[in-house]
Structures are given as C-alpha cells and as structure tokens.
C-alpha positions as CSV (number, residue, x, y, z in Angstrom):
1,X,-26.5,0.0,-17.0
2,X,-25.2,3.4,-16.1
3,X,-21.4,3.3,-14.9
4,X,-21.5,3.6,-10.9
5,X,-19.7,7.2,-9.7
6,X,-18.0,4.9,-7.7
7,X,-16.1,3.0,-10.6
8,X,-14.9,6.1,-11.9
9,X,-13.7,7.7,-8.7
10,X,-11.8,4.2,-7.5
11,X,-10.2,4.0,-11.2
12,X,-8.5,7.3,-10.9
13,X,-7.6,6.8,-7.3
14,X,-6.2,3.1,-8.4
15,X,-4.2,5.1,-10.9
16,X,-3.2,7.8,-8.6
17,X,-2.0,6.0,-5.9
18,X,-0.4,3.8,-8.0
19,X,2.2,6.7,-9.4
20,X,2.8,7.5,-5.6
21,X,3.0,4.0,-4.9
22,X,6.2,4.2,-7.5
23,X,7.5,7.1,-5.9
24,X,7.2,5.7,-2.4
25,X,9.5,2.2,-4.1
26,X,12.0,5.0,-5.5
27,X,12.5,6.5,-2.0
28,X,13.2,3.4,-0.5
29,X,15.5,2.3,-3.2
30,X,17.1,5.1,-2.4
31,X,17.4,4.4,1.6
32,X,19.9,1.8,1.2
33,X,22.3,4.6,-1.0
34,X,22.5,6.9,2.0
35,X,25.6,6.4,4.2
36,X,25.2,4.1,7.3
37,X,26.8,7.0,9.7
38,X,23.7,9.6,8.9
39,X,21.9,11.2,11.6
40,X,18.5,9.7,10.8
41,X,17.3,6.7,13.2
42,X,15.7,4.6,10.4
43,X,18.9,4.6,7.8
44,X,20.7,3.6,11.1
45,X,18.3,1.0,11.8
46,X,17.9,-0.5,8.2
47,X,22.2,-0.9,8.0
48,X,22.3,-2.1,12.0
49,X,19.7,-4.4,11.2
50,X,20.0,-7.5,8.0
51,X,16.5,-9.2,8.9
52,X,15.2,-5.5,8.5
53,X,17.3,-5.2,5.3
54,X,15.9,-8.0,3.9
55,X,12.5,-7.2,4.2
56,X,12.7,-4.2,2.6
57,X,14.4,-5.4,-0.1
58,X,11.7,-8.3,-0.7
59,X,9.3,-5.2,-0.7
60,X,10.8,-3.6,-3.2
61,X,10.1,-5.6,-5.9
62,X,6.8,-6.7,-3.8
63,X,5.7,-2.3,-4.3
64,X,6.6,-2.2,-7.4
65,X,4.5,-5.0,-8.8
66,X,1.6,-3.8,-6.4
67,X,1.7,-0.5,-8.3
68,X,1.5,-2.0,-11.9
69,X,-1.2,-4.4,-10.6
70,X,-3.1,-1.1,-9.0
71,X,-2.4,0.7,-12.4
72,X,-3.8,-2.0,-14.3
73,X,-7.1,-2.3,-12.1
74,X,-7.2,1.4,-12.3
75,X,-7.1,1.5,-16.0
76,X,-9.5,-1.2,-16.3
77,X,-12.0,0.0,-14.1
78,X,-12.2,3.2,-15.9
79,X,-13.1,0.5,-19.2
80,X,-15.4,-1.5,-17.3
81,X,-13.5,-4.3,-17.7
82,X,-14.9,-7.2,-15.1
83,X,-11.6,-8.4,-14.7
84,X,-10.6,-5.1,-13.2
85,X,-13.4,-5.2,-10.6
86,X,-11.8,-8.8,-9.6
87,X,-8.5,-7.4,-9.9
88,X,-8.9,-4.5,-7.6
89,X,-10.3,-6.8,-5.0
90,X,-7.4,-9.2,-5.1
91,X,-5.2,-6.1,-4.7
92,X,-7.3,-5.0,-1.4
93,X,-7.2,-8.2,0.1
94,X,-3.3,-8.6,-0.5
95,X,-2.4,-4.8,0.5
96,X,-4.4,-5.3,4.2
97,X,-2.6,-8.4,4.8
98,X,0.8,-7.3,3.6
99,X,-0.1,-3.6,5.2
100,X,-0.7,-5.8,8.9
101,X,2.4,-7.9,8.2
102,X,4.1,-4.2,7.7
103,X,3.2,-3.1,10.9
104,X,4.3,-6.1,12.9
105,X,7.7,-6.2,11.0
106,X,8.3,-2.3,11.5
107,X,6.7,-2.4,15.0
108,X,9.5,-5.5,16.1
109,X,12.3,-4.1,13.9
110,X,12.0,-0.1,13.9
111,X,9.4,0.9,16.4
112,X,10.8,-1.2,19.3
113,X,14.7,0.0,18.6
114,X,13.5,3.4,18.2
115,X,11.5,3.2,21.4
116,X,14.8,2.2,23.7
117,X,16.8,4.4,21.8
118,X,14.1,7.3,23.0
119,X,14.2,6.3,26.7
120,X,18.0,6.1,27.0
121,X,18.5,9.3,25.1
122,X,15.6,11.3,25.4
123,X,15.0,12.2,22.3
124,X,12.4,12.7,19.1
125,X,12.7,8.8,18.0
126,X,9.5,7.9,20.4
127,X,7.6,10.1,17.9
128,X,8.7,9.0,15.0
129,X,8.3,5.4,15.9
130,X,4.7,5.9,16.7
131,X,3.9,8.5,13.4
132,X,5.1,4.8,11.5
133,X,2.6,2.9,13.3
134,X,-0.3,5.5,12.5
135,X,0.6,5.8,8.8
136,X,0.6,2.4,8.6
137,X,-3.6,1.9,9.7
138,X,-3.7,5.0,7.5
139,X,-2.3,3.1,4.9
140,X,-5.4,0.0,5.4
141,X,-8.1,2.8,4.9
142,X,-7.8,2.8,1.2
143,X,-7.8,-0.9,0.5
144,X,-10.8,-1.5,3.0
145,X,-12.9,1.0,0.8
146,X,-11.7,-0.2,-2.5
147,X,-13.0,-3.4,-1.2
148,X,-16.2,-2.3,-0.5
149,X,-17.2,-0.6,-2.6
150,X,-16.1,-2.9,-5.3
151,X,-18.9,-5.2,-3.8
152,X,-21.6,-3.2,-3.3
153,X,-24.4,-4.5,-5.8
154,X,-24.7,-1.6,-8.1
155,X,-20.9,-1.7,-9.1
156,X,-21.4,-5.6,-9.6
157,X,-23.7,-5.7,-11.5
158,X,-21.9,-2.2,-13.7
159,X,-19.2,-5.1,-14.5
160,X,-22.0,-7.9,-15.2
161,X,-22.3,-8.6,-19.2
162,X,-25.3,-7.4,-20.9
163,X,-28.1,-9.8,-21.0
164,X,-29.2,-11.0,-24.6
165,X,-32.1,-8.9,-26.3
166,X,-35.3,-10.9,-25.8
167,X,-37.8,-11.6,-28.4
C-alpha cells in the first residue's frame, strides 16, 4: 500500500510543532524569572496568584513530555510505524482535553482578573484576556485534524501489516 499524503504531512507537522511546543515550555520557564513588579498583567497575575502558579508549573513538565511524545509520533509516522498512528491519536485526545481544561483554568485565573482589572482602569488587559481565550480554540484545531485524519480508512489501513503472499 502506497503511504497516504496525509501521513507524511501530519509527521512533519508532529515534528514541527513539537520544536515549537519546546520553545513555548522555555518561555514559560522563563515567566516565573521575570520580576513580580513588571508592567505586564500576566507576570503580575502568575506571582499574585499560587493556584495559578501551580498550574503552570504542573504544565511544565506536562509540555514538555507532550512534545517528546508528539516528536516521537512524528518520527514514527514518517516510518510507518503502527504504533505511531496509535500514538498520535492518544496525543490528540489528551491535548483537546488538557487544551479545554486550559481554557477554563486561564478563563477563572487570568481572563476574569484581567477583565476587572480592564473595567476599573480602562485599559488594554480586556484584549489581551480575550486574544488568550481565541488562541486557546486555536490551539484545539490541530489535535482535532490529527485525529481525524489518523482515522480515516486509507491511513489505517497504510499502518495495517502486509498480508501473507497467497499460494
């Protein structure tokens, strides 16, 4: 069986988002360095707030595992390794349920904060709140193609062992 385009073009995204993915764990890393007196809302936020603290520092580990597990799928689907296929959709499931679980956590502990701090100050946090809110569904648009895609029928049966030579 020919490979599916499809394989090929979610294995290099896999792979590609997974590098940005480890960027993205790197910049939050790097949110809890920056002094608690800056200017920016969110650092404000993350050193007013410990339940918000503690989330993202459960993520961080959480995002960088994600991105070797992504890598991995990525890699193997470029191999045609089944397991990669079953991999990928584990990873799709987890990152739309841990993407909605995002969203409610920032929408109670940033988004809601930002919002008063808008409406008693009149100021740009009321955009910024709601740009977090559409990057996260932004965020589920990857995971919900990976997942279908990975089981459409072609691409199953690309990952199915050959069947035994009859005769």
């Amino acid at each position: 069986m020919q490979r599916p385009p499809s394989v090929t073009v979610f294995g290099i995204l896999n792979i590609v988002f997974a590098a940005f993915g480890v960027f993205g764990v790197m910049a939050s890393v790097a949110l809890f360095y920056l002094p608690a007196d800056s200017n920016n809302p969110v650092i404000k936020l993350i050193h007013e707030s410990p339940a918000y603290a503690t989330w993202l520092k459960v993520c961080i580990p959480l995002g960088m595992l994600t991105c070797l597990v992504l890598l991995a799928a990525g890699i193997g689907l470029l191999h045609l390794k089944p397991w990669a296929r079953i991999l990928s959709m584990a990873y799709a499931f987890y990152a739309i349920l841990f993407g909605i679980l995002g969203m409610v956590v920032n929408f109670i502990f940033m988004v809601q904060p930002m919002l008063e701090q808008a409406r008693q100050q009149q100021g740009p946090e009321a955009a910024a709140a709601m740009g977090g809110t559409i990057g996260g569904c932004f965020g589920l648009i990857y995971p919900v193609l990976l997942l279908i895609f990975m089981t459409r029928p072609k691409v199953v049966a690309a990952f199915r062992p050959p069947a035994p030579p009859q005769g």
